[in-house]
C-alpha positions in Angstrom: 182.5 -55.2 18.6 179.0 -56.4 17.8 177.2 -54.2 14.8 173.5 -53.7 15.4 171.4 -52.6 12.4 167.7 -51.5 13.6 165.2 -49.1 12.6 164.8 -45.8 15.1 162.2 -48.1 16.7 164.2 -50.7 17.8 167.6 -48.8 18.3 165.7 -46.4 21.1 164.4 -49.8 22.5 167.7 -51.3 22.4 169.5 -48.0 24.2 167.0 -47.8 26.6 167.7 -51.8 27.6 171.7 -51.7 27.3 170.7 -48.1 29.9 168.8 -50.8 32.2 171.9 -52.7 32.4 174.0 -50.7 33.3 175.5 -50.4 30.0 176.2 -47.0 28.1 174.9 -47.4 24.2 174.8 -44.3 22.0 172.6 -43.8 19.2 174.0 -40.4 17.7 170.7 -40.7 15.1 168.4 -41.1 17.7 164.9 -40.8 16.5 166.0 -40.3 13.0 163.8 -42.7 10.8 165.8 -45.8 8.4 168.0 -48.1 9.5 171.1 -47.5 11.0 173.9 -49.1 13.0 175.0 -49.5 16.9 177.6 -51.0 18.2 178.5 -52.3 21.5 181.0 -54.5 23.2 181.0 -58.5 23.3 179.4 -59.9 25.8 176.9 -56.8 26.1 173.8 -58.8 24.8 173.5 -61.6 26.8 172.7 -58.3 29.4 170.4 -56.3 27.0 168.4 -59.0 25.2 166.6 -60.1 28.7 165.8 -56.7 28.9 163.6 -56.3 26.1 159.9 -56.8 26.2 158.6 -59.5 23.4 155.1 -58.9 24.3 153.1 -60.6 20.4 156.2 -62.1 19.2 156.5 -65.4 18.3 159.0 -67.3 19.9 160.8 -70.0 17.2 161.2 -67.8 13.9 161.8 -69.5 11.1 165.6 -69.8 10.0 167.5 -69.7 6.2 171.0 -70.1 6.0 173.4 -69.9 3.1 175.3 -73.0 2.0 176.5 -73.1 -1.5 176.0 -69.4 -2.6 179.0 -68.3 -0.5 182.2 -68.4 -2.6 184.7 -68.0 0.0 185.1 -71.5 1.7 185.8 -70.0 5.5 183.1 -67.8 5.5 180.6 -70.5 4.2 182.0 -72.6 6.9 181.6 -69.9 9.5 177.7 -69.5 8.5 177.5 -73.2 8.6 178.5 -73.6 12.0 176.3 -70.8 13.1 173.6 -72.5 11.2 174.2 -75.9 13.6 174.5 -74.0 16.7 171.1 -72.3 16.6 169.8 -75.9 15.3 171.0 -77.5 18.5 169.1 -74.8 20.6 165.9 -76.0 18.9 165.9 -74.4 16.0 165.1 -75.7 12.7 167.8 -74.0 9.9 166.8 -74.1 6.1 169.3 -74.4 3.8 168.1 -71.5 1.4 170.8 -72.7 -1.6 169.1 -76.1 -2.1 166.1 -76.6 -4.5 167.1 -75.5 -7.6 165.1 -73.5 -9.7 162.1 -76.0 -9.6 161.1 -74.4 -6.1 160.7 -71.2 -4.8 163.3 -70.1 -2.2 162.1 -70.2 1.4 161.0 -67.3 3.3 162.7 -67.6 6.7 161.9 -64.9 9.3 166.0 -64.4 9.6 168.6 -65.5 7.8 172.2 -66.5 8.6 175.0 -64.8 6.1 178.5 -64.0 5.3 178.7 -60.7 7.2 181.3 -59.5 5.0 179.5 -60.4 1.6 176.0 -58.9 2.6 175.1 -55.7 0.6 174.6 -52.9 2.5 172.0 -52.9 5.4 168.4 -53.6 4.3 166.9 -54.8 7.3 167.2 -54.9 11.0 170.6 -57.1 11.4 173.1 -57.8 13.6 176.9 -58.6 12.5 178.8 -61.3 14.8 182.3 -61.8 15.0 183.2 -65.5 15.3 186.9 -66.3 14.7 189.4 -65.7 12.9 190.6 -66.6 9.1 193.7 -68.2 7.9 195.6 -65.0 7.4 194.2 -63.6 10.5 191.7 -61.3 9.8 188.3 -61.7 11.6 185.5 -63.7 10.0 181.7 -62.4 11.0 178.4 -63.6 10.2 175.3 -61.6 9.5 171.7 -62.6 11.3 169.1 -60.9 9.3 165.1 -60.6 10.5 162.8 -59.5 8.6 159.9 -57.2 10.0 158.8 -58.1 13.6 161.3 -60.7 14.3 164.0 -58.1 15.7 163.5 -59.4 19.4 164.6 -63.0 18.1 167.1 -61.9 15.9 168.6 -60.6 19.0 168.3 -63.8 21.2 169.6 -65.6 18.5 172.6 -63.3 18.1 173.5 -63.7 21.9 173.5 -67.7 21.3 175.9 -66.8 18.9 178.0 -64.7 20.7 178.0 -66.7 24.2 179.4 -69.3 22.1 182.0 -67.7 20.5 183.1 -66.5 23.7 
């Protein structure tokens, strides 16, 4: 399953495009306001995202990704090779642990993360399964987007997820 965090905004948008598709998505806190979480099934948002207007939004967000402030090595691997993927679809991916404290962090519009160290949701997100660890348990990565960048966070999570498939 593919977790979906979005404000009542974007989850009625995102029901109303899966509903397009042909594809039943639930949102038992419909038009309740904060941000709250939807799931649906691999493979559901290569058929959803086309189906979502991105009328004013721009097209290449910018990108962060975690590199050294990951403890756990498969996980920072796992957010590592998301972070090359959506760099070889044209993306440029800023490596938010370099710099030191001489320079401020970057301000990408979405950020790649360790779904499973990520405090709890904060901002629209979506949490990608994308193999498995040593002892078998699944490793996922978070895509985070900050205000207005939901549409590309999506399209960005469907790159992630055709590949994994």
């Amino acid at each position: 399953m593919v977790a979906i965090a979005a404000t009542a905004r974007w989850r009625a948008r995102i029901v109303a495009a899966a509903a397009s598709a042909g594809i039943t998505l639930a949102d038992p806190l419909a038009g309740v306001p904060g941000i709250r979480v939807l799931t649906c099934a691999r493979g559901d948002l290569g058929a959803i995202v086309p189906r979502l207007a991105r009328d004013g939004e721009p097209s290449r967000p910018a990108i962060g990704a975690h590199s050294d402030s990951i403890a756990d090595r498969e996980l920072r691997d796992a957010v590592a090779d998301v972070a090359v993927l959506l760099s070889l679809h044209g993306n440029i991916v800023l490596d938010l642990d370099a710099g030191g404290r001489r320079r401020p962090p970057e301000r990408p519009d979405v950020v790649v993360s360790a779904g499973s160290s990520r405090p709890q949701w904060t901002e629209p997100a979506v949490t990608l399964p994308v193999g498995t660890d040593r002892r078998g348990g699944p490793l996922t990565v978070a895509l985070t987007a900050g205000p207005g960048f939901e549409s590309a966070l999506l399209e960005l999570a469907r790159l992630v997820e055709a590949d994994a498939a």
